[in-house]
C-alpha positions in Angstrom: -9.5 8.4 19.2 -8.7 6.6 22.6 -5.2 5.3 23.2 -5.1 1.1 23.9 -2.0 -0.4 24.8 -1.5 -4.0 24.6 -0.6 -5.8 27.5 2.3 -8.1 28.1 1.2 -11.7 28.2 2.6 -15.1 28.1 4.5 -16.1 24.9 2.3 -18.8 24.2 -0.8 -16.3 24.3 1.2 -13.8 21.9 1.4 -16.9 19.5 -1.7 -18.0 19.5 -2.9 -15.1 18.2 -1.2 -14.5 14.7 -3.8 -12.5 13.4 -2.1 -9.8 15.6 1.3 -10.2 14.7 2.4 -12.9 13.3 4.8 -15.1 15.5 8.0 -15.0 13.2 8.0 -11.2 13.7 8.0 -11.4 17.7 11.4 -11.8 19.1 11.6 -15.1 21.4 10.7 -13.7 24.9 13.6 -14.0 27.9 13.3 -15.0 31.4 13.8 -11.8 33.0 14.6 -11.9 36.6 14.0 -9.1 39.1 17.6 -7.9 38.8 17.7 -7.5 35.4 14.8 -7.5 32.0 16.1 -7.6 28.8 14.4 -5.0 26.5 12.8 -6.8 23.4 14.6 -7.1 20.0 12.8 -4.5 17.3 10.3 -6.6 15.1 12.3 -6.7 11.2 10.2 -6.9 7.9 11.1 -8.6 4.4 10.3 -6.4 1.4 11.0 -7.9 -2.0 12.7 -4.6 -3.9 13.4 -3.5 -7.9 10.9 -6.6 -8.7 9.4 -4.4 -11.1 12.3 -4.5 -13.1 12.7 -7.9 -13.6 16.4 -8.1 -13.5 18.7 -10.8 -14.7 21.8 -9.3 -13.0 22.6 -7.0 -10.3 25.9 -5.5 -8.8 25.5 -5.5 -4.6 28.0 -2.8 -2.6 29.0 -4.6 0.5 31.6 -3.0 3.2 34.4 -5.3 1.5 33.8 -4.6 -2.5 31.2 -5.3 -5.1 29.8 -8.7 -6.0 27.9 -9.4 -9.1 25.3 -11.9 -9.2 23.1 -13.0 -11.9 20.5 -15.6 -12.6 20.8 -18.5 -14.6 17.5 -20.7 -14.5 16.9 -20.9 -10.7 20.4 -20.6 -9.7 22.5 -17.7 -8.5 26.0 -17.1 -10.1 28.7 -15.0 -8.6 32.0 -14.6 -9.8 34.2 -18.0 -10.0 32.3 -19.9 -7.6 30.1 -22.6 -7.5 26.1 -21.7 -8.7 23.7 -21.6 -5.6 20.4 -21.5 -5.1 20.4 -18.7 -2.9 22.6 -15.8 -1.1 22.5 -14.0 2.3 24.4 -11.0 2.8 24.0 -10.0 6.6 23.6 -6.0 7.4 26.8 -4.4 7.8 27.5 -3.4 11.6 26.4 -0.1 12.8 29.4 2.4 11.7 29.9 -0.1 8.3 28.6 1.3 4.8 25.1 0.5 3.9 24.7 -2.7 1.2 23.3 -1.3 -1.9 22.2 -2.8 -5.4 22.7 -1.7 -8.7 20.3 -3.1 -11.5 20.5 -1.6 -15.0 20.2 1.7 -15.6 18.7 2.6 -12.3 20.7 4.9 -9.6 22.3 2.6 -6.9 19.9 2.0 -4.5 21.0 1.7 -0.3 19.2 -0.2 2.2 19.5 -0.4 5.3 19.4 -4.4 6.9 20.4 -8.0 5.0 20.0 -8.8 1.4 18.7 -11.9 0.6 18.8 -13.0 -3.6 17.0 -15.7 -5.3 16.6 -16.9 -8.7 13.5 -17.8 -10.4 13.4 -18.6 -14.3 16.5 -16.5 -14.8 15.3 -13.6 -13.2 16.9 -12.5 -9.5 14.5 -12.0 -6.7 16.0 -9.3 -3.9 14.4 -9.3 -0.5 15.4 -6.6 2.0 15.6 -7.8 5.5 15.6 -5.0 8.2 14.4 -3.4 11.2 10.3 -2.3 11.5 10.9 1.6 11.9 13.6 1.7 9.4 11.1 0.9 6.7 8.2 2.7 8.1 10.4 5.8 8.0 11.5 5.5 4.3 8.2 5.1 3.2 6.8 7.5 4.9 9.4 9.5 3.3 8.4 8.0 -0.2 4.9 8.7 0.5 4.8 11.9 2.1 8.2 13.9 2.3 7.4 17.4 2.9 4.5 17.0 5.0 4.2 18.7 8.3 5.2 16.7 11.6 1.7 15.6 12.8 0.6 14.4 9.0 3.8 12.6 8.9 3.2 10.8 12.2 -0.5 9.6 11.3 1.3 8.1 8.3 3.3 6.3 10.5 1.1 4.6 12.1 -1.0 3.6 9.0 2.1 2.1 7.5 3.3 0.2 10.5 -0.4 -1.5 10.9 -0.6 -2.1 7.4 2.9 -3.8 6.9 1.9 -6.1 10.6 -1.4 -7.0 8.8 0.4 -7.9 5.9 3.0 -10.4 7.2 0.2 -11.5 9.9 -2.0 -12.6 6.9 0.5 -13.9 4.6 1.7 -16.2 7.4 -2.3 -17.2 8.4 -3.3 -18.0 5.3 -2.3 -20.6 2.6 -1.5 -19.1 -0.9 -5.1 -19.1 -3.6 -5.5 -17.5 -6.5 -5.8 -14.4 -6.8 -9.1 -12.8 -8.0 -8.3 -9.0 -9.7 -11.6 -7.7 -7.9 -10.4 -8.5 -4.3 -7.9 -6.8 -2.4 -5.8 -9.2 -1.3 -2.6 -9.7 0.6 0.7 -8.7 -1.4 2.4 -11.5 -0.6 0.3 -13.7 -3.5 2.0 -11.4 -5.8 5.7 -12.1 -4.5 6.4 -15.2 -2.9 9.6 -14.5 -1.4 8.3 -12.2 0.9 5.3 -10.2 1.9 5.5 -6.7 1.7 7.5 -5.5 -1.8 8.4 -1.8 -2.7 6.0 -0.9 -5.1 2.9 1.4 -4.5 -0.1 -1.1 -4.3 2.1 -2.6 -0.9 3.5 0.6 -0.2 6.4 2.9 -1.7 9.9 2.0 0.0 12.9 3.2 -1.8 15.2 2.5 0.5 17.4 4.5 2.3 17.0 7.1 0.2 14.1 8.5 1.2 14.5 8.2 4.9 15.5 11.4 6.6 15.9 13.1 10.2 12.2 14.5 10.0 10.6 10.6 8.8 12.7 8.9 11.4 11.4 11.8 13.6 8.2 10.3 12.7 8.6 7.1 13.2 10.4 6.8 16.4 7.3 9.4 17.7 4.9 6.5 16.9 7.2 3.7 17.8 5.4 0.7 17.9 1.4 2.2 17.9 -1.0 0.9 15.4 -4.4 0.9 14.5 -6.3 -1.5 16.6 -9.9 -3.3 15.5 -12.6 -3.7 17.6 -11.2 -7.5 18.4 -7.7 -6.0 19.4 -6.2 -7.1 16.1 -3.8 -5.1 14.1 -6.2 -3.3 11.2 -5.2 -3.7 7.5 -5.0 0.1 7.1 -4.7 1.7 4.0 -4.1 4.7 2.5 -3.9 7.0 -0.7 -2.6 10.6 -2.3 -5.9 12.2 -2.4 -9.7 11.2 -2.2 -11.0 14.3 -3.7 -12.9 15.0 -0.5 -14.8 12.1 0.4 -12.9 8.3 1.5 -14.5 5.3 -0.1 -15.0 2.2 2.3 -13.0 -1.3 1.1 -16.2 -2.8 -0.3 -17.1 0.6 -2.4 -13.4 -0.9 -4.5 -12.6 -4.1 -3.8 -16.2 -6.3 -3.8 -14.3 -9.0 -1.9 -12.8 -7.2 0.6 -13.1 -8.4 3.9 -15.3 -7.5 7.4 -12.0 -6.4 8.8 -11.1 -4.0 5.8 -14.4 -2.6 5.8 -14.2 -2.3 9.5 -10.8 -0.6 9.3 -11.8 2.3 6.3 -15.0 4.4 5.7 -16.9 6.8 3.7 -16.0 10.0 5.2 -16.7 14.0 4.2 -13.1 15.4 4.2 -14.1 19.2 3.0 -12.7 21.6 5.2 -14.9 24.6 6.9 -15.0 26.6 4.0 -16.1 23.4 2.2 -13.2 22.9 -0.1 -12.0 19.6 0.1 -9.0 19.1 2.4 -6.5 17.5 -0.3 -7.8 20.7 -2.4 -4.5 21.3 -4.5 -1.8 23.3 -3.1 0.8 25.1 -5.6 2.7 22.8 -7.1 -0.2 19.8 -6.3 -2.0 18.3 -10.1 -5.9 19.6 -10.1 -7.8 16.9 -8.0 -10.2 16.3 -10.9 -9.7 15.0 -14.1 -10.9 13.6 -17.4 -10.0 12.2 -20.6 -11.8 10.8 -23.4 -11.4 7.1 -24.1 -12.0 5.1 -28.0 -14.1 1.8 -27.6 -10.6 0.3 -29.6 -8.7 1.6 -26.6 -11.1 0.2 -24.0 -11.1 -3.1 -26.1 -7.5 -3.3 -25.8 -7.0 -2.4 -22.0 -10.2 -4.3 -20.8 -9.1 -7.3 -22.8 -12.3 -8.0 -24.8 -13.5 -7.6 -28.4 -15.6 -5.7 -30.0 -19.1 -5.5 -29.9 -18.7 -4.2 -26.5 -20.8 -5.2 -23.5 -20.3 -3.2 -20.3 -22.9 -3.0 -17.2 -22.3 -0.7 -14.5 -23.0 -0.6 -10.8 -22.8 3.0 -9.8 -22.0 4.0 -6.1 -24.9 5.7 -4.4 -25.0 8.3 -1.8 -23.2 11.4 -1.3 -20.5 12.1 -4.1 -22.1 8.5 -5.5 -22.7 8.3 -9.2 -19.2 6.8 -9.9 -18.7 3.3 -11.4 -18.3 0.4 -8.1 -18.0 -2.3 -10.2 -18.4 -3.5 -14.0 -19.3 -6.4 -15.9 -17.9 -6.8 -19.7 -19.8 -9.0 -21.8 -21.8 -10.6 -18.9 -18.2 -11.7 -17.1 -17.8 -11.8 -13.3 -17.8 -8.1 -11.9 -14.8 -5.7 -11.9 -14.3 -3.6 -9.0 -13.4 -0.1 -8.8 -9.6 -1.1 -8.4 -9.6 -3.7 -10.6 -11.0 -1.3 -13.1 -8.5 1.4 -12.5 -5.5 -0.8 -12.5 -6.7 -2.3 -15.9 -7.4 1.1 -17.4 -4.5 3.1 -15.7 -1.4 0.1 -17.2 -3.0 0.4 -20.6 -3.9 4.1 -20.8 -1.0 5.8 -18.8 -1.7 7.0 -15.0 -1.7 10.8 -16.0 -4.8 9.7 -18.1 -6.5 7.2 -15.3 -5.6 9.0 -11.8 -8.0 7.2 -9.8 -10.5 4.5 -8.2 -13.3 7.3 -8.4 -14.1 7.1 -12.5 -17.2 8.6 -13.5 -18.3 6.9 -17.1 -20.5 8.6 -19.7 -21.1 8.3 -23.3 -19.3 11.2 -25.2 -22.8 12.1 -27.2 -24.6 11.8 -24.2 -25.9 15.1 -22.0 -26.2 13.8 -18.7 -24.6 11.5 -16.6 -26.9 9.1 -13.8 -27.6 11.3 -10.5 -25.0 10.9 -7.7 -27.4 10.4 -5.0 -29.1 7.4 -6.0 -27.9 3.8 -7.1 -28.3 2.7 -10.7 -27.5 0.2 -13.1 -26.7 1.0 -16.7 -25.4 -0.6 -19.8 -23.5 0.3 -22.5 -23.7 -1.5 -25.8 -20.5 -0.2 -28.4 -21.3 -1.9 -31.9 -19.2 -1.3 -35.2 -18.5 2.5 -35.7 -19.7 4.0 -31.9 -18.3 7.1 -30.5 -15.8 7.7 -27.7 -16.5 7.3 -23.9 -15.6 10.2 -21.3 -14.0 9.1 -18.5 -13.6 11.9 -15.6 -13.0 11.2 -11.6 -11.5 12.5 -8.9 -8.6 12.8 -6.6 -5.7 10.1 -6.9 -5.9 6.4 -6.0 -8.4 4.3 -4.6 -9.4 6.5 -1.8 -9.3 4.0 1.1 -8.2 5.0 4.2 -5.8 7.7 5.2 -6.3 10.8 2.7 -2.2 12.3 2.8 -3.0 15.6 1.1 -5.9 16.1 3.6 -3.8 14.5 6.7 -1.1 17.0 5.9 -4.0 20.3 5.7 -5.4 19.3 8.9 -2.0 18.9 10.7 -1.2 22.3 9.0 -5.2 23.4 11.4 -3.4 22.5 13.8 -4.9 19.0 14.5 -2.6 16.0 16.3 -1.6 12.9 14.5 -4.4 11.3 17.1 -6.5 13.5 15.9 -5.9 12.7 12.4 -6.4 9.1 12.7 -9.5 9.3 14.1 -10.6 11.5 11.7 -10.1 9.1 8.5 -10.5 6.1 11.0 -13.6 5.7 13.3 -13.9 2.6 13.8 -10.5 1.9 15.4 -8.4 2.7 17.7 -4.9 3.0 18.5 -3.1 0.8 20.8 0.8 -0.6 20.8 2.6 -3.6 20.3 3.3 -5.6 23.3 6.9 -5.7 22.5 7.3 -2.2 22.0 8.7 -0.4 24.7 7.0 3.8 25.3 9.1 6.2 23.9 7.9 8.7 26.1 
């Protein structure tokens, strides 16, 4: 993969084109005279945190003491004071203790950056403010921890572009509603900012999971990311395992866009011995799995009733076969995500592992070929039997593969290397703020 870096241009110029970056991430340029340039202020991100736990009170460690805040209705109450409708706490200065929240039962929590609360309808709505490579390092470290340098470096780079991406589309486009079948930005699902901490933006936790070798990682790959063909930043994705093949967007999210499908593809990832590269290591789950599903349980997570109705579009190709989409009872089609996200909340994620989900009758001997496409309908009427569900490897299988990145660093191949590997049709190139780390 061939290296592009961006060049500096006018401010105006950088503006005009948000779908790179959007303009609220740039820092203002400076007249710079021939004496003296000032370098560029680091790009910051705003991550809504602990949303998942839809908390009505949270206890935030400052340098100077503890402050409680809770939400009443839409408005914040601290201590004696007078309710507000929001609350800033500014990042502590460099040698300062970390701000931290406590909600619940969960550990304390550290972040590095500003705190910014809301309420909405009497729950509290945290958003982390802080620098770029501060959060690309914790997730990184999230996502892959023990990884070896190079692995950790392509990471990098796929959660840098994919966090730019994010804000740049969340500040293009006006809010709509959100369709389960398309992939769409995360910032429709929290309004307060656009990235969150959960895994389907990516997994930040924090300062807690940033460490010498992630920031390592990070500052290696400051400021590079995955470039389309146009020169914009590429939404690039990426997953645990694909169980030795990648899926393209439009094999799981019908909707998904020119640009996602540009910036993923269907790739062989079986190493030369033809195991596939995210082949489990000791300690790793299997890659494959199965479980056996009741029409009642499928009623209850697919939200339908019974006589059940289901029409299948099956993935062709190599490693094809494996359900692309589905209707139930002649609705609007369900892609591969959708699917899994439905299944997986309402049958447990040990159970539903995956994007990939092969889907058979239990009584039935044989399953359609893999290598050719094929509709097929399932009708479930008052007593019927239970369906297998098997698949492979572990989420959608878009994108970066981690437990194949990490084999082929161990091969001996470069983070470059890497990238191009699981991403053919870009390249990578680097911000036109960031300065070269050398």
């Amino acid at each position: 993969m061939r290296e592009r870096r961006g060049a500096p241009g006018a401010a105006a110029r950088r503006c005009a084109s948000a779908a790179l970056l959007a303009c609220a991430l740039l820092p203002h340029p400076l007249a710079a005279t021939p004496a003296a340039r000032i370098a560029p202020a680091e790009p910051t991100v705003r991550v809504e945190v602990l949303g998942l736990l839809h908390a009505h009170e949270a206890v935030i460690g400052t340098p100077r003491g503890e402050l409680r805040v809770r939400a009443v209705g839409d408005q914040l109450h601290e201590g004696v004071g007078p309710p507000r409708r929001t609350l800033r706490i500014e990042a502590p200065a460099p040698r300062e203790r970390p701000l931290s929240v406590k909600v619940d039962k969960l550990a304390r929590r550290a972040f590095a950056g500003a705190l910014e609360l809301r309420a909405h309808e009497g729950e509290l709505s945290l958003v982390n403010e802080l620098p770029l490579e501060e959060y690309v390092a914790s997730v990184v470290g999230a996502e892959l921890p023990h990884a070896p340098a190079e692995a950790q470096k392509a990471l990098a780079v796929v959660v840098r572009s994919f966090a730019l991406n994010t804000i740049a589309r969340s500040h293009a486009s006006a809010p709509r509603a959100a369709e389960p079948e398309v992939h769409l930005p995360p910032a429709l699902a929290h309004p307060d900012a656009p990235l969150c901490d959960q895994t389907h933006c990516q997994l930040y936790l924090g300062l807690g999971s940033a460490s010498k070798r992630t920031r390592a990682a990070a500052e290696a790959t400051r400021g590079r990311v995955l470039l389309l063909p146009s020169g914009k930043v590429a939404p690039a994705l990426h997953h645990a395992a694909c169980g030795g093949r990648t899926a393209t967007a439009r094999d799981v999210w019908p909707g998904a866009t020119a640009d996602d499908q540009l910036a993923s593809a269907s790739i062989d990832d079986h190493l030369p011995g033809g195991a596939p590269a995210c082949a489990s290591g000791p300690g790793d789950p299997p890659l494959a799995w199965s479980t056996e599903v009741s029409p009642e349980e499928l009623v209850r997570a697919l939200g339908t009733s019974l006589p059940l109705s289901l029409k299948f579009e099956r993935a062709s190709g190599p490693g094809g076969g494996w359900v692309r989409s589905v209707s139930i009872s002649g609705g609007r089609p369900l892609g591969a995500d959708a699917l899994h996200l439905l299944l997986g909340r309402a049958l447990g994620w040990n159970r539903i592992r995956s994007s990939r989900i092969y889907w058979a009758d239990a009584s039935s001997a044989s399953e359609p070929p893999h290598d050719s496409p094929r509709i097929a309908t399932a009708q479930v009427h008052a007593t019927p039997g239970r369906f297998v569900l098997r698949g492979s490897g572990f989420g959608h299988g878009v994108g970066l593969c981690q437990r194949g990145a990490a084999r082929w660093a161990r091969s001996g191949e470069t983070f470059s290397q890497i990238l191009s590997r699981y991403f053919p049709q870009l390249t990578v190139g680097r911000l036109p703020t960031t300065p070269d780390p050398g």
